[in-house]
C-alpha positions in Angstrom: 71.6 -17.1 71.8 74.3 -17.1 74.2 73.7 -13.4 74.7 71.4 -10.7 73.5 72.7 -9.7 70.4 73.8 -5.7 69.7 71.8 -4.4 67.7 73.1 -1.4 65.0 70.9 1.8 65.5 70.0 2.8 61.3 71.5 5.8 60.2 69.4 7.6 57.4 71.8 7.6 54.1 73.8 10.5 53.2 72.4 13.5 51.0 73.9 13.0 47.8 76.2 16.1 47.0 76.2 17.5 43.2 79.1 17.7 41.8 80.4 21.4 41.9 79.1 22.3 45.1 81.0 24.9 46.7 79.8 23.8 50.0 81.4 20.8 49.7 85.0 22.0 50.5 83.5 23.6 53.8 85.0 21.4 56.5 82.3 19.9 59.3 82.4 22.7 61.9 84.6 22.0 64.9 83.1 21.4 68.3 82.1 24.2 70.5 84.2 24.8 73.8 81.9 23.8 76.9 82.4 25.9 79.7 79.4 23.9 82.0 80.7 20.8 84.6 80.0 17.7 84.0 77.2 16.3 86.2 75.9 13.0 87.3 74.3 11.0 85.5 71.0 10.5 87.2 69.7 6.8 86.2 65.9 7.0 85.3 63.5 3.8 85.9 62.1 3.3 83.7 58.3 1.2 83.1 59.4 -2.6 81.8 58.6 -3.6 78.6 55.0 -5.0 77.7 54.7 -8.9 77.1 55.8 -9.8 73.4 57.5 -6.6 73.1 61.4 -6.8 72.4 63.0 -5.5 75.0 65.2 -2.3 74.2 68.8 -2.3 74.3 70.3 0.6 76.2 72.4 2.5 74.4 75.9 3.6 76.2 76.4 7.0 76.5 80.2 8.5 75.9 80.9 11.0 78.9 81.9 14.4 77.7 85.4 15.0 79.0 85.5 19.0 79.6 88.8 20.7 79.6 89.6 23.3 81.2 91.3 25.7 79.0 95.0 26.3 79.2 94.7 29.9 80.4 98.3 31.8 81.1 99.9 32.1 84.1 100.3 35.4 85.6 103.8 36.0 85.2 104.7 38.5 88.2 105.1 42.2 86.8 108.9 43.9 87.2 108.8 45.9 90.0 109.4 49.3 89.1 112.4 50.7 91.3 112.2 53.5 93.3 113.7 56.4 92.0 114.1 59.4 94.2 113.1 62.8 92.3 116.2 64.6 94.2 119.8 62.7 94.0 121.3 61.9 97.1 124.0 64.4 96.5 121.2 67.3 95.9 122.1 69.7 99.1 125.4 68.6 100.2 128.1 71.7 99.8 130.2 71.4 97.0 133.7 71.7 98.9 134.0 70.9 102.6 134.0 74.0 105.0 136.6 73.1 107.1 140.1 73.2 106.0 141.6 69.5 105.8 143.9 70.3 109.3 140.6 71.2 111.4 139.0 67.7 109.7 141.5 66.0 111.1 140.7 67.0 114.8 137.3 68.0 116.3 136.8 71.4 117.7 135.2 71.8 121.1 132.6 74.4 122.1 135.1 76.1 124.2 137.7 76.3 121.2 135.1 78.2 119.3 135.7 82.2 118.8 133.6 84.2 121.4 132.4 87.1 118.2 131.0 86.2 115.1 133.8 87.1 112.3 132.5 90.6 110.4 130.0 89.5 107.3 132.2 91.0 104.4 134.7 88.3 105.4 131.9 85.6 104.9 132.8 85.1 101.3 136.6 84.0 102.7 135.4 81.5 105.3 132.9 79.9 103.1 134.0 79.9 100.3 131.2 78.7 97.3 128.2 79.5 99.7 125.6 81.6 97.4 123.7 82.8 100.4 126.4 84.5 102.1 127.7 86.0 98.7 124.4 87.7 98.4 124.2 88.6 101.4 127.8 90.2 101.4 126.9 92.0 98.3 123.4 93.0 99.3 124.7 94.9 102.8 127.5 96.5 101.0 127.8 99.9 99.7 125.6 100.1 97.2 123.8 96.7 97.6 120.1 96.0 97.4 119.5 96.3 101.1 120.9 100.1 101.0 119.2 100.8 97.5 115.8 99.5 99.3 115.9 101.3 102.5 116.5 104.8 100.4 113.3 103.8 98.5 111.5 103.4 101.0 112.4 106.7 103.2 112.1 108.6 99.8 108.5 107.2 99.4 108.1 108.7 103.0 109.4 111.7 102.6 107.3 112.1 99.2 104.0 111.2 101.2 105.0 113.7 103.8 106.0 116.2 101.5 102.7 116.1 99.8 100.0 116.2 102.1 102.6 119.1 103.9 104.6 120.8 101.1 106.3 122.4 103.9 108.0 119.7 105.4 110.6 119.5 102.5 112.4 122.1 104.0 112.7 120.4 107.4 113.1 117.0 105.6 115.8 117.9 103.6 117.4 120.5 105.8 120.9 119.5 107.6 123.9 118.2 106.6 127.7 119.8 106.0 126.7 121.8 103.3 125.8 125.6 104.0 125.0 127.7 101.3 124.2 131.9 101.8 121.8 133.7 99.3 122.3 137.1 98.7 118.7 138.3 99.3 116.1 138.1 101.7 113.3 137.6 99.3 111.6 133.7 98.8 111.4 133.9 95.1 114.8 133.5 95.1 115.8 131.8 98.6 113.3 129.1 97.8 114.6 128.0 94.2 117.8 128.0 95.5 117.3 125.7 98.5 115.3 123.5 96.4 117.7 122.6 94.1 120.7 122.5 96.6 118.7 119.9 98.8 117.7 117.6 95.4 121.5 117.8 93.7 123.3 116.7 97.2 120.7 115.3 99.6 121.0 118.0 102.6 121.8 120.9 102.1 120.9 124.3 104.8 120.4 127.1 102.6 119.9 130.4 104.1 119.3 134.3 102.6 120.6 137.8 103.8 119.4 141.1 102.5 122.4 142.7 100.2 121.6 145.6 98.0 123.7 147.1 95.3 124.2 150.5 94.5 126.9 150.2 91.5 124.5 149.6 88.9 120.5 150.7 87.9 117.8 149.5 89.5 117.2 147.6 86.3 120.2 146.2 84.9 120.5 145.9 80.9 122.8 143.8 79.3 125.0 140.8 81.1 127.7 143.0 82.3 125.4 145.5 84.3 123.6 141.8 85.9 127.7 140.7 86.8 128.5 143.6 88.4 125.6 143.7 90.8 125.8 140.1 91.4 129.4 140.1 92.3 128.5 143.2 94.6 125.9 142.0 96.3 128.1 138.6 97.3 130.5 141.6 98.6 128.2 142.9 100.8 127.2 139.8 102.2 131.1 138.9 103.0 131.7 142.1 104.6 128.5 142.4 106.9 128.6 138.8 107.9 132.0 138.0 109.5 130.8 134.8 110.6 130.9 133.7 106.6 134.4 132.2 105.9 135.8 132.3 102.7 134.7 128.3 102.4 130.9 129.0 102.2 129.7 129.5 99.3 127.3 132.4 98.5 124.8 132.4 95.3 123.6 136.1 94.3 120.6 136.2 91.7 120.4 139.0 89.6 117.8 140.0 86.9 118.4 141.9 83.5 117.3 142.6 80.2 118.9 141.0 77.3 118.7 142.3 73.9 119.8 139.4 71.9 119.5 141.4 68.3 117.8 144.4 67.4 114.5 145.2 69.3 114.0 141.7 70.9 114.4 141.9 75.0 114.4 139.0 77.1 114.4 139.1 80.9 116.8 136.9 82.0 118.3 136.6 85.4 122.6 135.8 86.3 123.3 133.2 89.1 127.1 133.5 90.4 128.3 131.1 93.1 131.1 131.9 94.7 133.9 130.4 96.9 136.9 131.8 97.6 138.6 129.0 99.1 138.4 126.5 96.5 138.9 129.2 93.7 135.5 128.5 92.7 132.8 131.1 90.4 130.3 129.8 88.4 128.2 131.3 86.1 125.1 130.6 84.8 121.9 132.3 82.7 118.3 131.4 83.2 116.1 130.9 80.3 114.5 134.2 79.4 111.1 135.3 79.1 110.0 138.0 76.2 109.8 141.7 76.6 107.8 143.5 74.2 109.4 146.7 73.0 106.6 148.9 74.3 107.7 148.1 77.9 111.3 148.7 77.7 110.7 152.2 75.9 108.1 153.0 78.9 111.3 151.9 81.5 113.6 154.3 79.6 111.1 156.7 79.5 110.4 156.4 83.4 114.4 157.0 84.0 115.3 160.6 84.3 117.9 162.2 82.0 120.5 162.7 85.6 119.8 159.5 86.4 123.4 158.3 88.1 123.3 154.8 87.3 121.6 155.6 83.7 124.7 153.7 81.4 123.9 150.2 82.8 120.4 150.5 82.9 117.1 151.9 84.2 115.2 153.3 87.5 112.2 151.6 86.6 112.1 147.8 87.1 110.1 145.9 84.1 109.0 143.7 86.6 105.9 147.3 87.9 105.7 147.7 83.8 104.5 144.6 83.0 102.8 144.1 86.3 100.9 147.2 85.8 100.4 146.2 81.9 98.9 142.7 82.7 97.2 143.4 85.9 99.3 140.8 88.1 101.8 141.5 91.0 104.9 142.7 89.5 106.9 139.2 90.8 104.4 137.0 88.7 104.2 138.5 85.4 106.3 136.0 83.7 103.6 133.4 84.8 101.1 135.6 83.4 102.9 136.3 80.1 103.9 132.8 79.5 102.6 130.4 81.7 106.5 129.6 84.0 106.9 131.7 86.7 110.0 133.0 87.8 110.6 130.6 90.2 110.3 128.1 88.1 113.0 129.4 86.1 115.4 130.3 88.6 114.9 126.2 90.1 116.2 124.9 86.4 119.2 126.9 86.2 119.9 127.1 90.2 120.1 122.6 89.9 122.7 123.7 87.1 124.3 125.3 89.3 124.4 122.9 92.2 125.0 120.0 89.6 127.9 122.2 88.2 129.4 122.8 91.8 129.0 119.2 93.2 130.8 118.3 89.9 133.8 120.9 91.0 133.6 119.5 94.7 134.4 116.0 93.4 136.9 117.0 91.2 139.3 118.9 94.3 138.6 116.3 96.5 140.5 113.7 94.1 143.2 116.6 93.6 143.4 116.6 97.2 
């Protein structure tokens, strides 16, 4: 031989397949991605061949050709764009400040006024500004600033007030408003201030003793009360000259009521009185039960020549009941119904004050 012959490596013969096999259909199963390099092929030596032994052929081995696999390119991502959470226009005024003639030219530090215009004329100069709307409306009359600051003094003068109820008086005393009782006596100085002092702010609210001697002791029915009243606001006129006819003067007067047969209330009449302005109110307190027994013990009590015996009695029922429930004879309406008599002159006193203030308002528009 010219050459060593090639010699064809056996294959072992193919398994015979039955008919109906349903592996049969399968396709052969594709090769298997490799993922290794290929490496060197090392050549081995390898012992030579004993003597009358054929000598081997080599076989050639087919390189494996790996491929890398076609993987995607990173496509670069979209940039996302900036955008700002508050537009550019967010803070810029609506409407320029400046009128368009002082755009046109700039205005120097010395052209500038020397005072600050007054802050109710804010709104005119900058026009569409919220802050200086607010704050024209909260220093105006009215606005939130005034409505705070009296919240906050009355919160004082409550705390003051209450650890010292005597500092209400002094709190609340001054003002334009003078007003004279016709008494001398707290239970009916003190209702009177009060209510005066809560109805217009400030109020000075002062008593003189005035007596009457036109009617009984104890007045009974509304005419008897009127006619003291309106004589004790006499007296006080004509003993104190300092009193013009422009102050007012509130007499308090007590009487029995006998609103049908056999049932007496105590009551008392509250007149105000100006001269000036044409002003007299009138006004009833709410009354306080009178058993029978105590008005037959008054009339009893008043002698037969008694002078004053038509409009009522010599004996108050203030000493009756007193004496009947064992109390001074200025707290027995406390003791017979739980109010005391201040009490229920301070209701219809801030009727009379609310009444007056009402009449004040009304002449000062007339006027």
């Amino acid at each position: 031989m010219s050459g060593v012959e090639k010699k064809k490596i056996p294959q072992p013969p193919a398994p015979a397949v039955a008919p109906g096999n349903l592996l049969s259909s399968v396709a052969p199963p594709s090769q298997l991605p490799n993922f290794v390099t290929a490496s060197p092929i090392v050549p081995t030596v390898e012992a030579p061949p004993a003597v009358g032994q054929p000598v081997p052929v080599p076989v050639p081995v087919q390189p494996i050709i790996v491929q890398a696999r076609d993987e995607p390119t990173p496509q670069p991502e979209d940039t996302e764009k900036f955008s700002p959470a508050i537009p550019l226009s967010k803070g810029e005024p609506l409407m320029s400040i400046r009128s368009p003639e002082d755009s046109q030219a700039t205005q120097s530090p010395d052209s500038l006024p020397d005072s600050t215009p007054e802050i109710d004329k804010l709104g005119d100069i900058m026009p569409g500004s919220g802050l200086f709307t607010w704050m024209k409306g909260a220093v105006s009359t009215g606005g939130i600033l005034q409505r705070v600051a009296e919240k906050a003094k009355s919160s004082v003068d409550s705390m003051i007030t209450t650890l010292d109820p005597q500092m209400k008086e002094y709190l609340r005393s001054g003002g334009d408003l003078l007003v004279v009782v016709a008494s001398d006596k707290e239970v009916k100085i003190s209702p009177v201030r009060e209510a005066f002092q809560t109805v217009f702010g400030k109020a000075n609210v002062i008593g003189y003793a005035a007596q009457s001697d036109v009617t009984a002791e104890q007045p009974v029915g509304y005419a008897a009360a009127y006619a003291a009243a309106k004589q004790r606001i006499a007296h006080i006129r004509s003993v104190h000259g300092e009193l013009n006819n422009n102050v007012p003067v509130v007499a308090v007067e007590g009487f029995l009521h006998e609103s049908v047969t056999d049932r007496w209330y105590d009551m008392s009449l509250l007149i105000l009185s100006q001269p000036s302005l044409g002003i007299e109110l009138q006004l009833q307190s709410q009354g306080t039960p009178v058993p029978c027994a105590a008005v037959a013990a008054a009339r009893a009590a008043t002698p037969t020549d008694y002078v004053h015996a038509q409009t009522g009695c010599s004996v108050t029922i203030g000493s009756i009941m007193g004496a009947s429930l064992q109390v001074p004879h200025n707290e027995w309406q406390e003791a017979s119904t739980g109010v005391s008599r201040r009490e229920l002159l301070h209701l219809a006193a801030r009727s009379l004050a609310g009444s007056y203030k009402q009449l004040l308002a009304v002449s000062a528009n007339e006027a």
